[in-house]
DSSP file (Angstrom, degrees, kcal/mol; ACC not computed):
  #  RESIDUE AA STRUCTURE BP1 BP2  ACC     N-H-->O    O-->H-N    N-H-->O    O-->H-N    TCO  KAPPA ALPHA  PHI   PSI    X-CA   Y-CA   Z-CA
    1    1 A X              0   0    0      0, 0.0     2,-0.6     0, 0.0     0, 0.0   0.000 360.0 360.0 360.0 139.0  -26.3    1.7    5.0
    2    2 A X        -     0   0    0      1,-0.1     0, 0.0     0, 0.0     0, 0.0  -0.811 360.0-105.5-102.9 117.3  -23.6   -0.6    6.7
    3    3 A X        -     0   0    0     -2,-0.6     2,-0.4     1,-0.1    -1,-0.1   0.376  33.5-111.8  38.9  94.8  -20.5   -0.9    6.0
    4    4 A X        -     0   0    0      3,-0.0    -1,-0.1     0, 0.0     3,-0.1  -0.807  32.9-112.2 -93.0 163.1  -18.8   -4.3    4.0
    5    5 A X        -     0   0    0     -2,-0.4     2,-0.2     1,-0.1     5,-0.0   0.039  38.3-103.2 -38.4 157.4  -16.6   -6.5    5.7
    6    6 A X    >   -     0   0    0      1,-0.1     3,-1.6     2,-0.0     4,-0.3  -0.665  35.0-116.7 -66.7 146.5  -13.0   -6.3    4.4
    7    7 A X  T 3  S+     0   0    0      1,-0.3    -1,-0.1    -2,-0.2    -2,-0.1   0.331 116.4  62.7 -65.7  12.9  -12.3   -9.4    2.1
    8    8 A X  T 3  S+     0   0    0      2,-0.1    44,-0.3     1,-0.1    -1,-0.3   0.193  94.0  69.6-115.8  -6.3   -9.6  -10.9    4.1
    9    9 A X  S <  S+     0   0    0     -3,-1.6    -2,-0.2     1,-0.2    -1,-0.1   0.714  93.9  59.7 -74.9 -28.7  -12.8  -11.2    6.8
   10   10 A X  S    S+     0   0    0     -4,-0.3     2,-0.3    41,-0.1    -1,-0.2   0.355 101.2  57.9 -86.3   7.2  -14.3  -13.9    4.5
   11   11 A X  S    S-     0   0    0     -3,-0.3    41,-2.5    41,-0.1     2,-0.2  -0.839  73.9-135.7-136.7 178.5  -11.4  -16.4    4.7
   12   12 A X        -     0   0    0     -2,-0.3     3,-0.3    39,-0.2    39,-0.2  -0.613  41.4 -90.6-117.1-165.6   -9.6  -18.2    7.7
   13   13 A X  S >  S+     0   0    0     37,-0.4     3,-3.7    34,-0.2    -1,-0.2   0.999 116.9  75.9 -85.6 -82.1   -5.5  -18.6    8.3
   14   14 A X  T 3  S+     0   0    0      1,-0.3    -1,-0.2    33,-0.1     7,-0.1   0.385  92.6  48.8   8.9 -51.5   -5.7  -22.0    6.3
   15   15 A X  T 3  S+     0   0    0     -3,-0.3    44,-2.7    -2,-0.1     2,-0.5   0.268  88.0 107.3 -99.6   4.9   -6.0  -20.3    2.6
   16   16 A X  B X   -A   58   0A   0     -3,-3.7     3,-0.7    42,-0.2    42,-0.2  -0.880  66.3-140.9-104.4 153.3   -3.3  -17.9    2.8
   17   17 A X  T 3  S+     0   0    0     40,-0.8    41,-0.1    -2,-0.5    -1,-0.1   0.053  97.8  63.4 -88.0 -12.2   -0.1  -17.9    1.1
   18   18 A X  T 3  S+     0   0    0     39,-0.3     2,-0.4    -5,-0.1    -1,-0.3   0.742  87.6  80.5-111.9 -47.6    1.8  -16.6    4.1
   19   19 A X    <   -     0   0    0     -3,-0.7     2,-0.4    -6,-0.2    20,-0.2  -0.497  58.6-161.1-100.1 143.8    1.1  -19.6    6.6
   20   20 A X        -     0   0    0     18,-2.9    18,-0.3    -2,-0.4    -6,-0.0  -0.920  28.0-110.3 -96.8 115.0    3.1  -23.0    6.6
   21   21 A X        -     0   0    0     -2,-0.4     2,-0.9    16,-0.2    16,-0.3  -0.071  21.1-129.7 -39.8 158.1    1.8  -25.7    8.1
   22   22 A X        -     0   0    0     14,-2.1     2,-0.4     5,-0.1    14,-0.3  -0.713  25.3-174.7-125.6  99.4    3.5  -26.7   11.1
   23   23 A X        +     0   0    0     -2,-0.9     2,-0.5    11,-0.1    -1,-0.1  -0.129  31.6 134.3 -87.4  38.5    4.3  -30.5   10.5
   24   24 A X    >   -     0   0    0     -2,-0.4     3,-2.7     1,-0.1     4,-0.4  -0.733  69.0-115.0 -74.9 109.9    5.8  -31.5   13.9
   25   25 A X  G >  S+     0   0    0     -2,-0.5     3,-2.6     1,-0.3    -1,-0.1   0.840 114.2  59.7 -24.7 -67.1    4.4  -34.7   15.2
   26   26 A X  G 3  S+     0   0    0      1,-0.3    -1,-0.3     8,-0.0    -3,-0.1   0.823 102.0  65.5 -37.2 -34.3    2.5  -33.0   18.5
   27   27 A X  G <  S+     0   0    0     -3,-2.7     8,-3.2    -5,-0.1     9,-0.3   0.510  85.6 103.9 -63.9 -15.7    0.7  -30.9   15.7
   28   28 A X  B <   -B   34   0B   0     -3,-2.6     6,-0.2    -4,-0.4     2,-0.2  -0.144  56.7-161.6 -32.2 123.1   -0.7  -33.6   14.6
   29   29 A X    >   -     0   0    0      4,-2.5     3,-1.8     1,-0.0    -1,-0.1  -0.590  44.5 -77.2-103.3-157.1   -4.2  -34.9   15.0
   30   30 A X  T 3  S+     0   0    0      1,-0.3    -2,-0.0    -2,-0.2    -1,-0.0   0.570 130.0  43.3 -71.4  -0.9   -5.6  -38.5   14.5
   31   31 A X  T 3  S-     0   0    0      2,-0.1    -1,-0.3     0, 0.0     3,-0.1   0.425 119.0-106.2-106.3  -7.8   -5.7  -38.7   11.2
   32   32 A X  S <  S+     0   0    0     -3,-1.8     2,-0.1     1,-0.3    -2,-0.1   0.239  77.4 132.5  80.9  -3.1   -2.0  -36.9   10.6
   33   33 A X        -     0   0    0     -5,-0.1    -4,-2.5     1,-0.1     2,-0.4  -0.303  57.5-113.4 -62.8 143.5   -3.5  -34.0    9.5
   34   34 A X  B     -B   28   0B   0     -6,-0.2    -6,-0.3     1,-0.1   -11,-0.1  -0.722  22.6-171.0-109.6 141.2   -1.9  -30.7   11.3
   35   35 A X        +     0   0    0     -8,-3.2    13,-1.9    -2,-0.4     2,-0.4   0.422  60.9  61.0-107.3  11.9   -3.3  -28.5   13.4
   36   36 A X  B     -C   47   0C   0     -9,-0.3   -14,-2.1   -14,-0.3    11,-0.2  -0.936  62.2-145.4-125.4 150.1   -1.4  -25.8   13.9
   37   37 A X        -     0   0    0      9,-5.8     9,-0.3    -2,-0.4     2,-0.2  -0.412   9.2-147.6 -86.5 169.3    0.2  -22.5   10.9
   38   38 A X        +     0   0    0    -18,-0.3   -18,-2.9    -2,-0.2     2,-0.3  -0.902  24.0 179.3-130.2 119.1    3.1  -20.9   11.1
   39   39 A X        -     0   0    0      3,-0.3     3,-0.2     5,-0.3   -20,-0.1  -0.942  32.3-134.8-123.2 165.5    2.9  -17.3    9.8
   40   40 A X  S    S+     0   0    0     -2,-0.3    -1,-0.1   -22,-0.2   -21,-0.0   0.620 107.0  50.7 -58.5 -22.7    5.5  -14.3    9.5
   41   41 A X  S    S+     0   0    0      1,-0.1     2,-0.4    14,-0.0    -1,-0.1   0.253 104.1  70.9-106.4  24.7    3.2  -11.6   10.9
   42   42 A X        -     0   0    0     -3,-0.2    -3,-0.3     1,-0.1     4,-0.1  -0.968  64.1-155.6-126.7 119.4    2.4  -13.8   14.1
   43   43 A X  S    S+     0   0    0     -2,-0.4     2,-0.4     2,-0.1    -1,-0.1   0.530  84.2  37.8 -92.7   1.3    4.9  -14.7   17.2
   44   44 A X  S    S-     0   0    0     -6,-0.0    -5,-0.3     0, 0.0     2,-0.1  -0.949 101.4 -84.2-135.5-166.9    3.1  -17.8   18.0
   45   45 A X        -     0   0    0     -2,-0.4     2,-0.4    -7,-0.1    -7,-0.2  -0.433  38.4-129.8 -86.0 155.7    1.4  -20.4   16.1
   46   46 A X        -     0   0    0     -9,-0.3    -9,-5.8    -2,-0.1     2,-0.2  -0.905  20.3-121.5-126.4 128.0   -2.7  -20.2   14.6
   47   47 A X  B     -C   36   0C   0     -2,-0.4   -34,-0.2   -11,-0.2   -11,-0.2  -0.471  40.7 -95.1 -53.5 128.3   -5.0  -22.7   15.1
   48   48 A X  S    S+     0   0    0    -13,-1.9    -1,-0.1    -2,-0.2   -11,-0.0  -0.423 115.4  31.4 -50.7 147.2   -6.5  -24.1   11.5
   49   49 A X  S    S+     0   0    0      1,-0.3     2,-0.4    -3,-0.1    -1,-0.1   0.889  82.6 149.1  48.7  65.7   -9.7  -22.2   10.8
   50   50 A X        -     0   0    0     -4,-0.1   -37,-0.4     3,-0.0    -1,-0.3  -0.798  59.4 -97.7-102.6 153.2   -8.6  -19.0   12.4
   51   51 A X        -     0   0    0     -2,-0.4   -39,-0.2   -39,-0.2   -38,-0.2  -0.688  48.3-104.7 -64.1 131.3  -10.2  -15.8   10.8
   52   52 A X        -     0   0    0    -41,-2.5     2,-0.2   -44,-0.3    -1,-0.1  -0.252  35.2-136.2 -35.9 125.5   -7.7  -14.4    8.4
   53   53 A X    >   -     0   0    0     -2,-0.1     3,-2.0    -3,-0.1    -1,-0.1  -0.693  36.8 -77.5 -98.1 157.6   -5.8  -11.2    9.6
   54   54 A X  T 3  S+     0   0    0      1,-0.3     2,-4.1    -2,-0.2    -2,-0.0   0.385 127.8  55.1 -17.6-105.9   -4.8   -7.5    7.5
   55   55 A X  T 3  S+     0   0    0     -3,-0.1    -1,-0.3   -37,-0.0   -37,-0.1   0.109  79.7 150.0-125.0  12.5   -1.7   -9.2    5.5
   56   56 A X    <   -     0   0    0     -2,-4.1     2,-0.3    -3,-2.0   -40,-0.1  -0.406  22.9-176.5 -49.3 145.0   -4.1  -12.1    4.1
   57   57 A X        -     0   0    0    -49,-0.1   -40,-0.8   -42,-0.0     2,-0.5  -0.917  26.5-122.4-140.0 117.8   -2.8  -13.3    0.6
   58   58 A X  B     -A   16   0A   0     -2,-0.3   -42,-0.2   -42,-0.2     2,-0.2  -0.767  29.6-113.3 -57.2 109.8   -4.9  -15.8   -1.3
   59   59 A X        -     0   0    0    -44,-2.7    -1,-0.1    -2,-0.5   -43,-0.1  -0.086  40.9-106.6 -41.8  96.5   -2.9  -18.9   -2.0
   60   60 A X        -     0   0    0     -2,-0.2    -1,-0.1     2,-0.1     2,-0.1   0.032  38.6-102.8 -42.4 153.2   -2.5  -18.9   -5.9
   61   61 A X              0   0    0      1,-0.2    -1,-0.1    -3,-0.1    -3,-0.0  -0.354 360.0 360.0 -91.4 168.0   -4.9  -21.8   -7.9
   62   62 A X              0   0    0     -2,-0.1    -1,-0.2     0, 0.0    -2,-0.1   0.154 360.0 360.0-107.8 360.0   -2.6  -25.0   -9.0
């Protein structure tokens, strides 16, 4: 029997609590929407849909 995935494998960078957008004009795309995170456990910036890493945190519901 195999193995499941960890849950922090089923979600990307986007939906954790940890990353900030990074709202710098160059981040930008054409719509104004940003393409780049800012996290604490990363020294550079993640691309938007990245697979989620160990210190995922689900963003609390509004």
């Amino acid at each position: 029997m195999a193995a499941q995935a960890p849950e922090y494998k089923k979600h990307v960078c986007d939906e954790c609590a940890l990353a900030e957008w990074d709202m710098k004009f160059p981040n930008l795309d054409m719509w104004g929407k940003p393409t780049l995170l800012r996290c604490p456990h990363q020294k550079f910036a993640i691309i938007r849909g990245t697979q989620a890493c160990g210190n995922f945190k689900m963003k609390e519901s509004k």
